[in-house]
NUMIVEX-648247 format. One line per field, with one value per residue (C-alpha): x, y, z. Coordinates in Angstrom, 3 decimals, decimal comma. Layout:
BEGIN
xx = (X	...)
yy = (Y	...)
zz = (Z	...)
This chain:
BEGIN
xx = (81,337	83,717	83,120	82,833	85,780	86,399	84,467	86,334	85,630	87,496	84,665	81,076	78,225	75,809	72,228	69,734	69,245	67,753	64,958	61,185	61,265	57,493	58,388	59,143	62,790	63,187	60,761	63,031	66,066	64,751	64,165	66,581	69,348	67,314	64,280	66,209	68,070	64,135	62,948	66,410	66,172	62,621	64,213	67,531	67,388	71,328	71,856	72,336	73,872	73,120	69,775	66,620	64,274	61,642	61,861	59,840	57,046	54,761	57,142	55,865	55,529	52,064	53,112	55,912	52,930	50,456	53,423	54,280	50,762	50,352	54,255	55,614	58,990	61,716	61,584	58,479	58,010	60,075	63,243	62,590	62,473	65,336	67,831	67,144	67,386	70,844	71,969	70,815	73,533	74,130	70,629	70,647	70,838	73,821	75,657	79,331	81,854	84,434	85,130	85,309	88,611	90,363	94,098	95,435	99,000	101,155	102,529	98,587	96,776	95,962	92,324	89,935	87,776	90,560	93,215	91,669	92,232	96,129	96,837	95,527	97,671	100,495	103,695	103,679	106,695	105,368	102,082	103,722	104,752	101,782	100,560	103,558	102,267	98,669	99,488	100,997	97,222	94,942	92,583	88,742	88,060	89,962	89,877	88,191	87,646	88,882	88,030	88,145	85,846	83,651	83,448	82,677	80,058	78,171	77,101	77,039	76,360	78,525	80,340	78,637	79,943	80,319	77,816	79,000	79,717	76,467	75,726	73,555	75,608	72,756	70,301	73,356	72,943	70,059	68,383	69,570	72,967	73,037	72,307	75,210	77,852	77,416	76,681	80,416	81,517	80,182	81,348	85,070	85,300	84,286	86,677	89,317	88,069	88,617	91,537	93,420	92,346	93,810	97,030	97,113	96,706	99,448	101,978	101,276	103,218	106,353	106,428	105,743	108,432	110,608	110,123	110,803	113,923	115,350	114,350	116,080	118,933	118,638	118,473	114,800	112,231	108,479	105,494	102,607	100,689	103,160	106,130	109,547	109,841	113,183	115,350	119,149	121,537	120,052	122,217	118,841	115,559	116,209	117,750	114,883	112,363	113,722	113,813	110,192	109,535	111,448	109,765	106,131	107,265	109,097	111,946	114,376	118,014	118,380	114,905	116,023	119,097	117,687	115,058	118,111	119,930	116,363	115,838	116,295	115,898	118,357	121,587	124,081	126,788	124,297	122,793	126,377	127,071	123,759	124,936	128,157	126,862	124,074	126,560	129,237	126,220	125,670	128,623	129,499	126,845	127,763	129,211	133,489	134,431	135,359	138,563	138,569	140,385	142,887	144,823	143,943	145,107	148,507	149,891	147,312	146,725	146,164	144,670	147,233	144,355	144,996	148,748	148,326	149,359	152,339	155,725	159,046	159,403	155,476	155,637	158,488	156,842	154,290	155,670	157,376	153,781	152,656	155,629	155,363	151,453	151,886	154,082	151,816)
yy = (100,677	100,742	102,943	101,490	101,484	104,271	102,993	103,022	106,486	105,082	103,202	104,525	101,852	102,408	102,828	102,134	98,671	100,552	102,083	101,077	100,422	101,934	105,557	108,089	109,082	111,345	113,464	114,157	114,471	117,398	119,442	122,314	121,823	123,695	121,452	117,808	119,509	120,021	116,231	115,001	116,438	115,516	112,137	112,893	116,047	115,911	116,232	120,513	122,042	125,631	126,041	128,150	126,427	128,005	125,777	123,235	124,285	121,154	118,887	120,046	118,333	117,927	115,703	114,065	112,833	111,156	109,239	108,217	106,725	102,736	102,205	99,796	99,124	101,454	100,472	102,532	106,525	107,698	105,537	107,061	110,374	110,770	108,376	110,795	113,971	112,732	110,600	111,319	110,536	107,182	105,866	105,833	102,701	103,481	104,849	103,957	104,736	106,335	109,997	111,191	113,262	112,977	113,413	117,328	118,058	118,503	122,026	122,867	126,220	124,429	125,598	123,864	122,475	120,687	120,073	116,368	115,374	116,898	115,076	111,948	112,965	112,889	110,093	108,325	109,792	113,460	112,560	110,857	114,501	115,415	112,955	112,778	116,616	115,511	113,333	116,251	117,400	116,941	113,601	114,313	111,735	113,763	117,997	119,799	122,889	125,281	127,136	123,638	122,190	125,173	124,614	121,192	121,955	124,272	121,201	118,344	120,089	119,128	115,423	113,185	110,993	107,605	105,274	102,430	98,442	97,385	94,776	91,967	91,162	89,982	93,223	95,162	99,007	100,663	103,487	106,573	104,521	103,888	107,216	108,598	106,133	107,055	110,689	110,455	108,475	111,917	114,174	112,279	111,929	115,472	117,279	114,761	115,866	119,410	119,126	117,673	120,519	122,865	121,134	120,760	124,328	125,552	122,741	122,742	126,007	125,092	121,433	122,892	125,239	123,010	120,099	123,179	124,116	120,479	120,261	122,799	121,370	118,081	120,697	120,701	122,835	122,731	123,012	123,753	120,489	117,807	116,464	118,583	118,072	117,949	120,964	121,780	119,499	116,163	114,261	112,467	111,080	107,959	109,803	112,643	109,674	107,741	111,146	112,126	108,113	108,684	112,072	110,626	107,419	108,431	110,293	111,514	111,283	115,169	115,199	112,260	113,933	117,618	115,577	113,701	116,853	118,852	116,022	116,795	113,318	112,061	111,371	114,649	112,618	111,836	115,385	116,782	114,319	115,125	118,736	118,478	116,016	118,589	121,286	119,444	118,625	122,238	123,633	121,486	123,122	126,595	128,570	128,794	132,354	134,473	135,735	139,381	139,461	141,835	141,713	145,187	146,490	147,924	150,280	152,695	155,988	159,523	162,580	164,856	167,615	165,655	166,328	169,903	171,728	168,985	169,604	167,839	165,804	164,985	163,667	161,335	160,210	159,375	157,466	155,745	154,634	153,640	151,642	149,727	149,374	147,944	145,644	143,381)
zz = (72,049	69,246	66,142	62,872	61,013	58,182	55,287	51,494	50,056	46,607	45,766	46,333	45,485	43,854	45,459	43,417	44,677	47,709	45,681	44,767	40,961	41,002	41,897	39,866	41,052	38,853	40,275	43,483	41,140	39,459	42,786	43,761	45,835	48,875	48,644	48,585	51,598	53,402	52,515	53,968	57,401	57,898	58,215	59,252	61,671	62,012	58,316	58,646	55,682	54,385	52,567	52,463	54,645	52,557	49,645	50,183	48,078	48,272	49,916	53,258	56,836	55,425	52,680	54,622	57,005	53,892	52,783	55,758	56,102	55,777	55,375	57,060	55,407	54,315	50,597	50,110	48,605	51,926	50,781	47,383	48,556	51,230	49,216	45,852	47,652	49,403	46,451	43,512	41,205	43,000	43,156	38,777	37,471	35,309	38,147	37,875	40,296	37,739	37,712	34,641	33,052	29,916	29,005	29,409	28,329	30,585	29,579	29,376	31,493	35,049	35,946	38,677	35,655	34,591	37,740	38,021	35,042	34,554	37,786	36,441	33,371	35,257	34,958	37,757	39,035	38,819	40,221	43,412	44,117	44,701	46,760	49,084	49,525	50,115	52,696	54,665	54,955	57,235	56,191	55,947	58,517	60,736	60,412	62,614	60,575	58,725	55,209	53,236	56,029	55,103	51,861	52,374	54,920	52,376	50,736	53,187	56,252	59,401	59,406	60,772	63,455	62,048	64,180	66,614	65,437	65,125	68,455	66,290	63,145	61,270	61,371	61,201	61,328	61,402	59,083	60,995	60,825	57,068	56,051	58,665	57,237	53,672	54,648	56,252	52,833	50,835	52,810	53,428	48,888	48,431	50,995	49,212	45,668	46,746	48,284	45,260	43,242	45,483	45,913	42,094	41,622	44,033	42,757	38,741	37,773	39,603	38,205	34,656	35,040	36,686	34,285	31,323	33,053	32,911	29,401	28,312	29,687	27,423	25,034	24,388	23,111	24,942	22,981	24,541	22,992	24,019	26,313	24,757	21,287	19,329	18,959	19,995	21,425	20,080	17,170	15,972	16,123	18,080	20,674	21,003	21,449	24,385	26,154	25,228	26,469	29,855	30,216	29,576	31,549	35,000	35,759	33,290	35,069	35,629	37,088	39,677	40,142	40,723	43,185	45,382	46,044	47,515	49,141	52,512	53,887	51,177	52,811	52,276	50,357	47,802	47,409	46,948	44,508	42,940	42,851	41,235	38,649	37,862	37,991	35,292	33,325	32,659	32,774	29,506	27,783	28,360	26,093	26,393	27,095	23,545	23,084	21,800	17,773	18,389	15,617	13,848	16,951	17,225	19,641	21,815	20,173	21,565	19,266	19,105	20,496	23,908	24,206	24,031	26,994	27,796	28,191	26,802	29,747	29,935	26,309	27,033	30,169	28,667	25,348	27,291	29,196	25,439	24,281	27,738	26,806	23,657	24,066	26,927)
């Protein structure tokens, strides 16, 4: 049979529909990370990631068999406990599927804390750089390991494999099947989450740099709180603004330029022209050569100490040399 399709990892639900109003959740929240990990498997066996199997304090096979006692339907203590200890950010009642960042500028120290939210920071332009380099990657649905699959795995164990279509489309899946299908979902958004950082962090300095270069070439100064401000080589105001508006809005036309001619797909008529466009562009703004003021300068002069030692015909030979010199 046919495996479920991929399920959205953009858009996590939230859970606590699933949970017993009449339990104290946050009991299970407050738990270590190695004892939510224990009250999982008892349920879900397959659910393996790293953890010391000797934290389960109370929450021990003993317990797991009194509240197992009298229950007869899955919205009972035992949903409570396994959907907490998996979930417990997505079974609160206020859970909203938003991650959180704020605006960093652009010109700002890229760390992990922050490489979320200067990607989300991003013009549109800049950030579809990064994710035409994301999509080079491997998706989480698919690797097979690897050190990001480790990392992964040191908080959500192994993948799971995503469950067959479920044969009666009114029960739908079962229990076992629910938890391996958002399981998956977790695992699939968190190898994502980490994988952005990473490509963030080995992309940010060059398109800082890159984007400073080209600025300086409009003749722009970059501050390290905002888009290039106003300095050399701009007549006014106006003109400063609708760059700093093309620069925080898409492409300014030496940055599409500079991209058509490393484009290796672009066709090679186009990246020439590119080239020499880029090239004219900055050959205007460098400096003419400087002609050396001469003008004090009359004929070449020896000491006399250096002529010492010559003879009649030397001297003439070599006045003659001078006259000749003097008069190019």
């Amino acid at each position: 049979m046919a495996k479920i399709k991929s399920p959205n990892t953009k858009k996590m639900p939230n859970l606590n529909w699933l949970i017993s109003p009449s339990i104290d959740h946050e009991e299970y929240r407050a738990l270590s990370f190695d004892t939510r990990v224990t009250i999982a498997r008892k349920q879900l066996p397959w659910f393996n990631p790293p953890h010391d199997k000797k934290a389960e304090g109370t929450y021990d096979a003993a317990w797991w068999k009194k509240i197992l006692n009298g229950c007869h339907k899955w919205s009972d203590e035992r949903s409570v406990a396994v959907h907490v200890s998996l979930f417990p950010e997505r079974t609160r009642k206020e859970y909203e599927d938003s991650p959180k960042w704020a605006p960093v500028e652009f010109y700002a120290p890229v760390t992990r804390d922050n490489a979320y939210s200067w990607y989300m920071s991003l013009p549109d332009h800049l950030r579809r750089g990064v994710d035409k380099e994301l999509a080079t990657r491997p998706a989480g649905g698919e690797i097979k390991g690897g050190e990001l699959y480790d990392r992964v795995f040191g908080m959500w164990g192994d993948r799971p494999e995503l469950p067959d279509e479920p044969k009666d489309a009114i029960d739908g899946l079962g229990i076992d099947e629910f938890f391996r299908v958002e399981v998956w979902r977790e695992w699939v958004r968190t190898y994502e989450e980490l994988l952005l950082v990473d490509v963030v962090m080995a992309m940010a300095r060059g398109m800082q740099e890159d984007r400073k270069m080209l600025s300086s070439a409009l003749g722009l100064s970059v501050s390290l709180a905002s888009l290039p401000n106003l300095a050399v080589g701009i007549g006014d105001d106006v003109s400063a603004a609708t760059i700093r508006w093309l620069q925080s809005s898409g492409a300014t036309p030496l940055e599409f330029l500079a991209a058509t001619y490393r484009d290796d797909n672009a066709k090679v008529g186009d990246r020439i022209a590119a080239a020499r466009t880029l090239m004219e562009y900055v050959h205007k703004r460098v400096p003419q050569k400087q002609e050396i003021e001469t003008k004090e300068i009359t004929e070449p002069r020896l000491s006399r100490d250096a002529l010492k030692g010559l003879s009649d015909k030397d001297l003439e030979t070599l006045e003659a040399l001078l006259s000749k010199l003097g008069k190019v």
